[in-house]
N, C-alpha and C positions, 0 to 999 in steps of 0.2 A: 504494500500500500504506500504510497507515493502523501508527504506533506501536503500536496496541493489538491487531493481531492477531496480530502478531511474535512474541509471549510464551505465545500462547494454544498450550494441546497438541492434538492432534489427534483426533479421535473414537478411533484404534485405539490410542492409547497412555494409553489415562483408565484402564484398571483390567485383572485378570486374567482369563484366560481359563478355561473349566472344565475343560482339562485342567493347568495350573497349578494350580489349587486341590487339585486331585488329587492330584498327584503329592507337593505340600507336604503333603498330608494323610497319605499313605504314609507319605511319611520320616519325619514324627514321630510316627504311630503305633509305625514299627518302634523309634525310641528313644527313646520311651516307654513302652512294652514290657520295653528291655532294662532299663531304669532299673527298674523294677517286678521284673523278674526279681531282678536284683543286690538291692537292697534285701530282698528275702524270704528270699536266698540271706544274705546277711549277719547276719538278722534269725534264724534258724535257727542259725547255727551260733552265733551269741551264748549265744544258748539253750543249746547243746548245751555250747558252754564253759562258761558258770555249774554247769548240773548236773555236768559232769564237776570244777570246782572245790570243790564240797559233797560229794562221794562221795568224794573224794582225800584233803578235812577230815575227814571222819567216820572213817574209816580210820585217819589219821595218829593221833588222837586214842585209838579203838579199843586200835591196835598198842600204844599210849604204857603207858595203864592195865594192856593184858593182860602186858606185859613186867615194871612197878612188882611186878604181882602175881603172876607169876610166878616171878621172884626171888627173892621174901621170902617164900615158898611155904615150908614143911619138910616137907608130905603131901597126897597125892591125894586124896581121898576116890570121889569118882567120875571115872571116866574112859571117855566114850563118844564117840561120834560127833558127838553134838550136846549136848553136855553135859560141864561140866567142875567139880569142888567140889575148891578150895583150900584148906589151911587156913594161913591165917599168923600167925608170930610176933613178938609185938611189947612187947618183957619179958617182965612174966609172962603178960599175956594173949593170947588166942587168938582171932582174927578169922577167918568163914569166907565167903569170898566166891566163889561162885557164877557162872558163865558159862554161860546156855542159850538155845538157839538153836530157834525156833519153825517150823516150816516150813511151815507151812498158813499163818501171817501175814507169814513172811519177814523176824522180828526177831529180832536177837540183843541179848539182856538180861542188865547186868552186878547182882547182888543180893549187898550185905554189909548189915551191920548198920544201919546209915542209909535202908535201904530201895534200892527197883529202879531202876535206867535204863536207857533205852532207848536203847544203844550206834551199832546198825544198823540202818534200816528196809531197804525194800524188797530183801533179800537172794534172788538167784536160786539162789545152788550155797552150802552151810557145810559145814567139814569140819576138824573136830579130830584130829589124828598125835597119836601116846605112844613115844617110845624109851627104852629103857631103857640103863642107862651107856656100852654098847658102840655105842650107836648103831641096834641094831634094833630095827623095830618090836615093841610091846608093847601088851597089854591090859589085864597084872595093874596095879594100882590102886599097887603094891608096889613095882615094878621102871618105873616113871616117875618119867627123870630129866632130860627134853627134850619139850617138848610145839611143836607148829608147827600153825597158825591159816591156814586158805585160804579164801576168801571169792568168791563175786563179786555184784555190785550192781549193778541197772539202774535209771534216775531219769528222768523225761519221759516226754513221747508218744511212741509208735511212727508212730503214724497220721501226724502233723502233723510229724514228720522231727526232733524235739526229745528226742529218749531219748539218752540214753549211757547204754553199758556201762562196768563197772570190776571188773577183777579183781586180787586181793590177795593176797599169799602172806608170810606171814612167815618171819625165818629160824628157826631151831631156837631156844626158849627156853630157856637150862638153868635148871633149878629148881636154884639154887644153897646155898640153907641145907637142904637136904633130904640126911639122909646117906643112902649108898649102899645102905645095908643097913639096912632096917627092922624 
């Protein structure tokens, strides 16, 4: 026996066989697969967190304004469903700012003297409440002394699994420089 064929490997041990290759090919297709799964599933609900963190903002921001202006509200002028005219006082003069809500476009726009903005897009349900001092609902323009803001907002794809829902409700505003009896 010669040194040098001592070390040599033998014809069946030089490489894989084709069901080896096979079955190496399974396994990592199945976890390469999963990894593709997870990653789309992660990559989605990223998604769905971002839009549900900008509907939360818009809201926050919403609620902040209609409350400032609510407050320092002393008369309704309109008081509808989708529609609300305030008027506030500020010394001697008098600011009327405006809250209405589009439903064919699905924005709610806040409009005083500076001109309009666009509060809330894509709005699926608006719905403005009026009570008057005792607490129950009202319509006269008169006897609103509590107004409550309920909203809901949808953002993303539905298709592509990236939409969030957001619904909103505020608590009861008192319209607090407004006397009781007009």
């Amino acid at each position: 026996m010669s040194p040098t064929n001592a070390h040599r490997p033998t014809k069946a041990t030089r490489g894989f066989t084709l069901a080896e290759l096979l079955v190496a090919m399974s396994i990592s297709g199945v976890v390469f697969a999963g990894i593709l799964a997870a990653y789309t599933f992660l990559g989605r609900n990223l998604t769905r967190l971002v839009n549900t963190q900008q509907l939360e903002a818009a809201s926050r921001r919403t609620f902040y304004l209609f409350d400032q202006d609510a407050s320092a509200a002393t008369q309704v002028t309109t008081a509808t469903g989708t529609q609300v005219v305030l008027v506030l006082q500020s010394g001697a003069s008098t600011t009327t700012v405006t809250y209405t809500y589009n439903s064919s476009t699905g924005i709610l726009t806040r409009t005083d003297a500076s001109g309009s903005s666009v509060l809330l897009s894509n709005l699926t349900a608006f719905d403005l409440n009026y009570y008057n001092s005792a607490g129950i609902s009202t319509t006269s323009t008169l006897s609103v002394k509590e107004i409550d803001l309920t909203f809901s907002s949808a953002f993303g794809n539905s298709a592509s699994g990236t939409q969030s829902q957001y619904t909103a409700v505020s608590p009861r505003l008192i319209l607090r420089n407004k006397a009781l009896l007009q």
